[in-house]
SERO-930403 format. One record per residue (C-alpha): x, y, z. Coordinates in steps of 0.05 Angstrom, whole numbers, padded with zeros to 5 digits, always signed. Layout:
% residues N
XYZ...
END
This chain:
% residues 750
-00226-02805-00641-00283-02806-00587-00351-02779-00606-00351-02719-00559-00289-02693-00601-00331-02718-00661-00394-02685-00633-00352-02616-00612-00316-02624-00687-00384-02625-00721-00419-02567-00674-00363-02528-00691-00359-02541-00764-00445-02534-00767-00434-02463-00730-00375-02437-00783-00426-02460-00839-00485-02424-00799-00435-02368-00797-00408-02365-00869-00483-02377-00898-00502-02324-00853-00445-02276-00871-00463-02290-00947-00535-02266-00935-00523-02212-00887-00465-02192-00945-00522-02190-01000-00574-02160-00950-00525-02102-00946-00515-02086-01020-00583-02094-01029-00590-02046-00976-00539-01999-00999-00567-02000-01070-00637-01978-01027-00589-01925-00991-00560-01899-01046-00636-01887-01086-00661-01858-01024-00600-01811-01015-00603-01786-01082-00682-01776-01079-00670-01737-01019-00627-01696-01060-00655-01682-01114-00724-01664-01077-00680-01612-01041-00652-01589-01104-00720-01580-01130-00735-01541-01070-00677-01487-01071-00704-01481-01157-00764-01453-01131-00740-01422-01079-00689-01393-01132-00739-01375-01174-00781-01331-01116-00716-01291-01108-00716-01281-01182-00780-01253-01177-00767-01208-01131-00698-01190-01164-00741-01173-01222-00787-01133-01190-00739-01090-01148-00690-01074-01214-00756-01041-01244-00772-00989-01182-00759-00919-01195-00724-00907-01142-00664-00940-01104-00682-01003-01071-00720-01000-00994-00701-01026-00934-00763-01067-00936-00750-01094-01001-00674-01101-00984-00696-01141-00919-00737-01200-00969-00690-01193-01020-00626-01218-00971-00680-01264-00931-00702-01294-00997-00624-01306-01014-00615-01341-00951-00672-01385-00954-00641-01406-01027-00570-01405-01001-00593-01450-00945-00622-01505-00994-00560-01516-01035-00513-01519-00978-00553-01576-00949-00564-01617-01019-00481-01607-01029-00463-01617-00955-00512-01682-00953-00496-01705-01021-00423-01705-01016-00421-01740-00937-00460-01803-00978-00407-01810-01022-00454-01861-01062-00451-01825-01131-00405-01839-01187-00422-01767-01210-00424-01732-01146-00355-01701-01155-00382-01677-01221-00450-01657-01199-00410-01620-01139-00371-01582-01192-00431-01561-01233-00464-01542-01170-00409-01496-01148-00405-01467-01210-00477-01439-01214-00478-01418-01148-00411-01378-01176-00451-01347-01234-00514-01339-01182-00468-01298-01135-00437-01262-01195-00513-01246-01213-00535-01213-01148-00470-01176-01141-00489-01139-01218-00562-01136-01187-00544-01101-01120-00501-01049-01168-00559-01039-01205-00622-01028-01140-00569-00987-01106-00589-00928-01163-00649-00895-01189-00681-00924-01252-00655-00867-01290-00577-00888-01279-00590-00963-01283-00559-00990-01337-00618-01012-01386-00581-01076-01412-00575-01101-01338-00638-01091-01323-00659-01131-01370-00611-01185-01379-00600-01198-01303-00671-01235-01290-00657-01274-01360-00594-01287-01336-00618-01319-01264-00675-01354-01310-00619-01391-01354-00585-01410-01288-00652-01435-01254-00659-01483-01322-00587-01507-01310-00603-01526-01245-00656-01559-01258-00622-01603-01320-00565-01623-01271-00626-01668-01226-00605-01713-01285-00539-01726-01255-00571-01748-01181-00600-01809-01216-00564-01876-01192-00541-01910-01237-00577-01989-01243-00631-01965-01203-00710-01959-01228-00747-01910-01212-00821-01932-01175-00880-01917-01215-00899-01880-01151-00841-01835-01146-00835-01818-01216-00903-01797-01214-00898-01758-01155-00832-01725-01190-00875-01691-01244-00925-01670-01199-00871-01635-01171-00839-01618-01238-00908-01587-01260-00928-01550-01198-00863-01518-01197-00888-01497-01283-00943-01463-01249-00902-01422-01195-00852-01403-01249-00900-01385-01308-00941-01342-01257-00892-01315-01219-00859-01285-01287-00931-01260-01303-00948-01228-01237-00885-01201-01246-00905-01156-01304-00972-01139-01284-00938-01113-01214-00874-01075-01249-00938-01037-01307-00982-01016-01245-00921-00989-01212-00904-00946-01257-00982-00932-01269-00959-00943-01342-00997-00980-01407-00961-01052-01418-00923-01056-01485-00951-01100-01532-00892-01157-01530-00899-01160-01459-00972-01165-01461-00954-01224-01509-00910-01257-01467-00954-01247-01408-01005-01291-01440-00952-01349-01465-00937-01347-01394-01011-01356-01368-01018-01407-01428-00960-01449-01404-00986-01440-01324-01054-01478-01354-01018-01527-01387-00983-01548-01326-01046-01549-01282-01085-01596-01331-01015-01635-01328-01020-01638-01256-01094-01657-01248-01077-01712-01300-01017-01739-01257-01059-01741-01195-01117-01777-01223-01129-01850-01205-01063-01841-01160-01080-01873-01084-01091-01814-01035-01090-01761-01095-01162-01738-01075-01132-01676-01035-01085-01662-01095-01138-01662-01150-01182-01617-01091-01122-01568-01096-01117-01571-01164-01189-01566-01176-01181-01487-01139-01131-01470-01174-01155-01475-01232-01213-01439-01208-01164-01383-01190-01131-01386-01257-01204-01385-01297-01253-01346-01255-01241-01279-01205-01153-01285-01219-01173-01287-01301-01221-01220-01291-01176-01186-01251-01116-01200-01299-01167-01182-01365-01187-01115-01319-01117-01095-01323-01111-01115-01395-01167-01073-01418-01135-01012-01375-01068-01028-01405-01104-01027-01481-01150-00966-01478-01088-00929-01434-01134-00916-01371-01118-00912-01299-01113-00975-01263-01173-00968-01218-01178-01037-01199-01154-01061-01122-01079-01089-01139-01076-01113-01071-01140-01168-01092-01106-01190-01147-01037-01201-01111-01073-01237-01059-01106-01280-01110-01047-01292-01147-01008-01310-01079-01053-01356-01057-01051-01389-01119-00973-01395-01135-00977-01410-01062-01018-01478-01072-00973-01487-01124-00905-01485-01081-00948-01528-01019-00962-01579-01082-00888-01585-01102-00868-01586-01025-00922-01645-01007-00903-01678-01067-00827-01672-01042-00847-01702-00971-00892-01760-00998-00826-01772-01047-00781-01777-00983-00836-01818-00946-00833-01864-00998-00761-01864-00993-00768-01882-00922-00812-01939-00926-00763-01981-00979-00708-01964-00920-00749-01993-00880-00777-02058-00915-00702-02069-00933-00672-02059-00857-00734-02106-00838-00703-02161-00889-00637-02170-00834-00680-02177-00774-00677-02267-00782-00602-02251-00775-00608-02211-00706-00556-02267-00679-00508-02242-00707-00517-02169-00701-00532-02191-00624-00463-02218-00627-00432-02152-00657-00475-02111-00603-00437-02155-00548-00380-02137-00589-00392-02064-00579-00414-02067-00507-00342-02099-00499-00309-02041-00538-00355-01992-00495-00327-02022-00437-00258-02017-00455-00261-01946-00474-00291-01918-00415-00243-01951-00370-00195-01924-00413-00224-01849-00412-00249-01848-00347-00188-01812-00322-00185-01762-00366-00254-01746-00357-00249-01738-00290-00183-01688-00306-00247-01643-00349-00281-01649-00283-00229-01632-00235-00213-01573-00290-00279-01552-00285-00289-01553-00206-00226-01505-00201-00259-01452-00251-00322-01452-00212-00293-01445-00156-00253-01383-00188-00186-01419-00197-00162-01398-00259-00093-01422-00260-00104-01486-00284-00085-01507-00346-00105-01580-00383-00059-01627-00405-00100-01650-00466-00104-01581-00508-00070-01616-00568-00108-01687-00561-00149-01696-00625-00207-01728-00598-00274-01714-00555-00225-01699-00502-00181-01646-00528-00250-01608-00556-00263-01609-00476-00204-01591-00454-00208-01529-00517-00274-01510-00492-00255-01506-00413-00194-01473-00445-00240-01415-00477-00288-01419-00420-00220-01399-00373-00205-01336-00419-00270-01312-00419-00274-01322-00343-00206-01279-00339-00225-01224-00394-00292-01219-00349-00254-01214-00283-00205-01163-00322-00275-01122-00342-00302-01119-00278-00241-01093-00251-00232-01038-00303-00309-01024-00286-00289-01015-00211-00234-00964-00223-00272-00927-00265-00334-00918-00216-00278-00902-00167-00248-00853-00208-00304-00826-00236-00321-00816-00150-00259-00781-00136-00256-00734-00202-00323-00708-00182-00302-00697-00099-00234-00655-00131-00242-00582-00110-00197-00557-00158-00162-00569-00222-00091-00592-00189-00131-00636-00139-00171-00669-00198-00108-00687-00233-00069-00713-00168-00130-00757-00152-00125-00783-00234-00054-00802-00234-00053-00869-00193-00116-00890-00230-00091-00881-00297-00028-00921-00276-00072-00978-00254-00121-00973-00317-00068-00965-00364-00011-01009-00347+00027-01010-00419+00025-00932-00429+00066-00871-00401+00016-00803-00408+00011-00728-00404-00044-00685-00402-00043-00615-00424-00100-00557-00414-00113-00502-00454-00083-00435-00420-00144-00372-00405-00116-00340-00475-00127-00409-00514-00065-00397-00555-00024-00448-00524-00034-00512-00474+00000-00520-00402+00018-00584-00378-00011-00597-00323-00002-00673-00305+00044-00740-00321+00047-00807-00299+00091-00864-00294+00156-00849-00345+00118-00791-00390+00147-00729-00396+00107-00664-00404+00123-00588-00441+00113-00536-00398+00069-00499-00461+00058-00528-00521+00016-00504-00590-00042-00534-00622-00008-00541-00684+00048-00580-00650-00010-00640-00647-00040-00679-00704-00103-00693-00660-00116-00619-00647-00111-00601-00724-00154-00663-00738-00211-00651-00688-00206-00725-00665-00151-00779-00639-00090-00799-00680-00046-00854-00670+00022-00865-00698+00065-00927-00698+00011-00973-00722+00000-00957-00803+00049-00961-00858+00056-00889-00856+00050-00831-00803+00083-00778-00765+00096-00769-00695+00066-00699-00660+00118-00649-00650+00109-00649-00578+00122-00723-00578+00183-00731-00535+00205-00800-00573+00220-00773-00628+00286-00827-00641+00237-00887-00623+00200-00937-00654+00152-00935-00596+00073-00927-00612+00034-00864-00585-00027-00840-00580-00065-00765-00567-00136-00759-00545-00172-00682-00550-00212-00679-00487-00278-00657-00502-00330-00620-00453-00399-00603-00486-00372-00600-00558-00300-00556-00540-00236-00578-00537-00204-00568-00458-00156-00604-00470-00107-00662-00492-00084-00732-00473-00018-00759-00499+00001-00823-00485+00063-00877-00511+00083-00948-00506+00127-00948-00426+00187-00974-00442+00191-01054-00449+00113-01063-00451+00074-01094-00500+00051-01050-00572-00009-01102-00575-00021-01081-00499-00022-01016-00509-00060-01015-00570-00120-01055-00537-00114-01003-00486-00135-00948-00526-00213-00959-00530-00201-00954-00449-00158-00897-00452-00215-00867-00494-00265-00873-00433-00219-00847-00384-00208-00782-00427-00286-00778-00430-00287-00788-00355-00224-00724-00353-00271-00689-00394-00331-00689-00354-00288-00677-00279-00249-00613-00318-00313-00580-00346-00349-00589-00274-00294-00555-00233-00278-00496-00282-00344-00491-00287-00358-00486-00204-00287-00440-00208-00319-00391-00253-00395-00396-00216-00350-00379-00148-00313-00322-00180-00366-00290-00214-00402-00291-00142-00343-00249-00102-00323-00211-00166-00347-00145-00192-00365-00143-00265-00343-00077-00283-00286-00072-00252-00258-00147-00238-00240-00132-00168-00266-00169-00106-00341-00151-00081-00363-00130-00011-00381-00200+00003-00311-00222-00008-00290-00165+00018-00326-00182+00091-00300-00258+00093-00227-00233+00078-00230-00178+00125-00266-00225+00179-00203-00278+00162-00156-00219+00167-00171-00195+00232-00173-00269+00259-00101-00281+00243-00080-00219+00270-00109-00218+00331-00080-00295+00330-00013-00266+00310-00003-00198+00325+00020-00180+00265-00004-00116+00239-00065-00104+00191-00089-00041+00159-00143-00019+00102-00153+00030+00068-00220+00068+00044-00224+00101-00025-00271+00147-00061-00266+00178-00129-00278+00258-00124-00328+00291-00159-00347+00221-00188-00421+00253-00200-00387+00310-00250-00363+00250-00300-00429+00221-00304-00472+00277-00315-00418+00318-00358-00397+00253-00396-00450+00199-00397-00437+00132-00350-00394+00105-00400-00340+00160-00381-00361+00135-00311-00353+00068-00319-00285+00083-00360-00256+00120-00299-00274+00061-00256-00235+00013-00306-00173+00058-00295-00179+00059-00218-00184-00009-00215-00126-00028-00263-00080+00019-00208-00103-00017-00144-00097-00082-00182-00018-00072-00199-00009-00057-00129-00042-00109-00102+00010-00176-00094+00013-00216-00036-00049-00229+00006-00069-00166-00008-00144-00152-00029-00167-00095-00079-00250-00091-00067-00304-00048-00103-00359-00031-00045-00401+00004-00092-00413+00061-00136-00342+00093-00131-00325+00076-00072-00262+00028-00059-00225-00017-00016-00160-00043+00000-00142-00097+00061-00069-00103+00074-00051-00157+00122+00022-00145+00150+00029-00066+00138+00025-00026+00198-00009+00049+00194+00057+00087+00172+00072+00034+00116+00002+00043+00095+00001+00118+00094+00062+00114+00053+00028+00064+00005-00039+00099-00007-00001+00160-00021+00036+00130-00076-00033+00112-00102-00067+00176-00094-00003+00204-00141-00016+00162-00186-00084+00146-00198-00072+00247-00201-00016+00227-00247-00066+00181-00297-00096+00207-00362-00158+00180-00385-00167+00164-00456-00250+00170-00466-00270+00166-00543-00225+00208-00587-00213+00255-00532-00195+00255-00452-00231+00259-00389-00217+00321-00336-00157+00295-00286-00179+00243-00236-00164+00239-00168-00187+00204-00101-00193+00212-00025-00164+00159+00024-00185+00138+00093-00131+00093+00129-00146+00054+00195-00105-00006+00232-00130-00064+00269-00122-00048+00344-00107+00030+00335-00172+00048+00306-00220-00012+00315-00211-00081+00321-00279-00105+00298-00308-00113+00219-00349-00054+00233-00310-00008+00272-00258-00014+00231-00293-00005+00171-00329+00058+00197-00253+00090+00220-00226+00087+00145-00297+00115+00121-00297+00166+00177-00222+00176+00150-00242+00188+00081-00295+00235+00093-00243+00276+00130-00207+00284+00074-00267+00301+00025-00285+00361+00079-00205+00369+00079-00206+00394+00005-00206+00318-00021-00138+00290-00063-00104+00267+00002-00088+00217+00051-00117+00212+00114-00109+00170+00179-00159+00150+00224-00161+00188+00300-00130+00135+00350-00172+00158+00406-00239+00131+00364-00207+00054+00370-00183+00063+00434-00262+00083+00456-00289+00033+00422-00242-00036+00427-00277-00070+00480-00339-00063+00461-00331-00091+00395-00278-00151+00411-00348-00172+00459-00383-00166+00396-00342-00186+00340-00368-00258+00334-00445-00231+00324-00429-00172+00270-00387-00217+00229-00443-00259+00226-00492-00207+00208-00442-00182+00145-00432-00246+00116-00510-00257+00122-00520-00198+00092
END
């Protein structure tokens, strides 16, 4: 064998024992280590567990105090109670969550039971407790009351006995630690025993009410035992490196405890004994006794820090311990950098897939889909995540679109000038906005006794009339739904009846009364999930009905209460000037005949005067009830004024009118009027008749032939019909067709 084999046998055979003496150390290294670990961890523990106890304990103050109120608990004393619970809440979850991902207990399955099972009885404890503060003090139950804070008290002890358990097993404690433990330990004696005490001063002065003896007893054990663990602490912290600030903090509390806290609590003593007023400032004496449970807490809290400090540092010294052995751990870190390597060429492509994924959706491309939704890595929760990111982008896009067609439909209700216009400009937008449903909407007819259908879209099918009892939602005041609960029963003017499908009614509401309704059902083949998440839209669009209906009956009945008289509910004399103008247009445009006719009621005065106005008035109402019925067509039936009356009939030369008004003139002779218990005299009326282009063929002239007509028959004896001379338009027809444009004017002005 040649030496360089020799020499390449003996490097090789030096380097495995370099590597197995190594491996032997580095092995012994580590369970020192983890023996280090596993102290640490369960000192990290147990200081957290020691901070939920108090933390505990502050809610069971608080419990205590709100369970002896007189009256059901606050907000503000609702908002700390549930902040207080989720400060304790917070603490356990992260001594269970971190305790159980060491896995370096033999009891931590054990301890995790025992922990779960508190925080069971602790949950159990605030349910009975939130019974309780929801009722006066008076219908509290007095047992509860009393128990519950005794109860929390016995759990708080538990907890704290189960630290026992966190103790690895093998391991000794450091002098350090185990001092800094009771520190801890006693500081947390001094927030509990004064906490309980403070507790019973505040829950006497609440209720401005002596103390009972036993609690004045137990008040003092409890500032006995709060002593007792002060001079414990201030012996724990003396001759301790760096416990010059703790026996400074001790030192003041003390103070607290023995000078202005101690008068205070012996002021409300002495009130309590001679059964005086409390007249001492509460508020000073809270504030003293906060500040000094609160040194107390900041003690067990700094001890908890320095505890996990100290923790830290024998990490440290032991992690330091591997650092001659770096070879090797350089050789694993090569290792790693190799394995680094390897994966990223491996995952580069998919990464760039998330990017490419990623691009598209930014640049609004939201048909791409990823092909590694299922992978069960860092991958797949990308791919999820641009998954989520894409559905949110498309329920956005989906929202702005339904916020488009409702501004555009919200446009186009408001620019409808009428009721039938409104619900032709509806129908395609309700199509678009609510794709899964067919619909119907019904109005509620001038007598309110029934509803017309006024409007359907897509496959709905509408009643001509239909009742309010014939809908669930108009008995109920609000929606209904049926095809979605266990049990429910279809409207009666639900046409699908021998379905399964889903439907839905909506009352339309304008400024608090019902207008209307809304029906709507599942369109044949679509989706019940669809058309169920289309109901909160279909909810807005009846709002946006709502709103459109109200504004044009409103501007229907502002326009007819301008051209209509009030008495008498015929046409005004404005209206009766823009028909007339419109009237005399078209004939002159079509030859066709036009003729009107001017009425007065005779000895109108007599009624008044004889009768009162009210006869007046009532002879009006008749009159006008006549010309109405014979008014159909375009035909218009106008009150001037007073008693005076007129009637426009386009199409009806002068004989057809004479023969017209005379049927009128019999009967409005032929009419008995029923006034009170009794009747008025007989009634009757004179008529003036004059035709476009025989006797005028201006607004004026024509006006002033009928008049001139009517007073002819007044001189005449009155009770008759009588046509205009011819000669008088004859005269006159130039004149005013030069002149017709500028007196039109002048009568609609006025």
């Amino acid at each position: 064998m040649s030496i360089r084999k020799m020499s390449l046998i003996v490097i090789l055979a030096l380097s495995s024992i370099c590597v197995l003496v190594s491996s032997l150390k580095i092995r012994s290294l580590l369970a020192e280590l983890h023996s280090v670990e596993t102290f640490a961890a369960t000192g990290l523990a147990s200081g957290r567990l020691n901070k939920g106890i108090i933390e505990l304990s502050l809610e069971r103050s608080l419990t205590q105090l709100t369970l002896n109120l007189q009256e059901p608990i606050t907000s503000e004393f609702r908002g700390m109670l549930d902040d207080q619970r989720r400060l304790s809440d917070a603490v356990f979850d992260d001594v269970e969550k971190n305790l159980l991902n060491q896995g370096v207990l033999t009891r931590s399955a054990e301890f995790s039971a025992v922990l779960q099972s508190l925080r069971n009885k602790i949950q159990t404890l605030r349910s009975e407790a939130d019974g309780e503060l929801a009722r006066a003090a008076v219908e509290r139950s007095p047992e509860k009351v009393t128990n519950l804070p005794l109860n929390m008290k016995t759990v708080i002890k538990r907890l704290a006995a189960s630290t026992l358990m966190l103790r690895p097993e093998g391991v000794r404690l450091p002098s350090e630690i185990v001092t800094l433990k009771y520190i801890q330990r006693y500081a947390w004696e001094v927030r509990e025993y004064g906490g309980q005490e403070r507790t019973y001063f505040a829950i006497a002065t609440a209720a401005n009410e002596p103390i009972a003896d036993n609690t004045l007893s137990e008040m003092n054990t409890l500032h006995r035992r709060g002593g007792v663990a002060i001079r414990n602490l201030s012996l724990s912290a003396e001759g301790r490196e760096g416990g010059g600030k703790l026996v400074s903090d001790i030192r003041q509390m003390i103070e607290f405890y023995n000078g202005r806290y101690s008068d205070v609590r012996e002021a409300i003593a002495l009130s309590s004994a001679q059964s005086e007023p409390y007249t001492f400032d509460f508020q000073s004496y809270f504030d003293l006794s906060s500040e000094a449970l609160g040194r107390a807490i900041s003690l067990s809290y700094d001890a908890n820090e320095r505890i996990e400090l100290a923790l830290s540092k024998m990490l440290e010294d032991a992690h330091q311990q591997i650092q001659p052995y770096s070879a090797i751990i350089l050789a694993t870190v090569l290792l790693y950098i190799y394995l680094g390597y390897y994966m990223w060429s491996k995952i580069s492509g998919r990464i760039q897939h998330i990017a490419d994924l990623m691009t598209a959706l930014a640049n609004g491309d939201t048909s791409v889909k990823s092909r590694f939704l299922t992978a069960n890595d860092e991958i797949g929760r990308m791919a999820q995540c641009v998954e989520i990111f894409k559905k949110n982008t498309l329920q956005r896009k989906s929202l702005e679109e339904e916020s488009r067609l409702l501004s555009e439909l919200n446009e186009w209700l408001h620019l409808s000038k009428s009721l039938d216009e409104l619900f032709e400009n509806s129908r395609p937008f309700l199509e678009k906005l609510l794709p899964e449903t067919d619909g119907a909407i019904y109005i509620y007819s001038n007598s309110r006794d029934v509803l017309d259908g006024v409007a359907v879209w897509r496959h709905g099918e509408v009643h001509a009339h239909i009742r309010p009892g014939d809908c669930w939602a108009l008995r109920r005041g609000r929606s209904y739904t049926y095809g979605f609960r266990e049990i429910g029963f279809r409207c009666s003017h639900d046409n699908q009846k021998e379905q399964d499908a889903p439907s839905t009614c909506f009352p339309i509401l304008a400024d608090g009364e019902t207008v209307g309704l809304m029906h709507l059902s599942l369109t044949q083949g679509g989706d019940r999930e669809g058309f169920r998440a289309s109901l909160r839209l279909a909810r807005t669009c009846a709002e946006h009905l709502a709103l459109a209906i109200a504004n044009v009956q409103l501007r229907d009945e502002l326009h007819n209460q301008s051209v209509r008289d009030p008495l008498t509910g015929l046409y005004n004399r404005r209206f009766l000037t823009d028909t007339l103008l419109s009237a005399i247009q078209e004939s002159r445009h079509t030859s066709a005949p036009l003729s009107i006719v001017s009425i007065d009621v005779d000895h109108f005065k007599r009624f008044n005067d004889e009768f009162g106005h009210d006869a007046g008035d009532t002879v009006l109402r008749e009159l006008a009830t006549i010309l109405a019925d014979d008014t159909g067509g375009n035909d218009i039936a106008c009150r001037n004024g007073g008693e005076e009356f007129m009637l426009v009939w386009p199409g009806t030369d002068t004989d057809a009118a004479h023969v017209r008004a005379e049927g009128i003139r019999q009967r409005v002779e032929g009419q008995t009027v029923r006034y009170n218990d009794g009747t008025l005299p007989k009634v009757t009326v004179s008529l003036g008749i004059a035709s476009y282009g025989v006797h005028g063929s201006g607004i004026q002239e024509l006006m002033r032939a009928a008049d001139d007509a009517l007073y002819e028959a007044k001189h005449a004896g009155r009770n008759q019909c009588v046509i205009a001379s011819a000669n008088r338009g004859v005269a006159a027809q130039s004149e005013a067709e030069n002149a017709d444009a500028s007196q039109s004017l002048t009568l609609i002005t006025a």
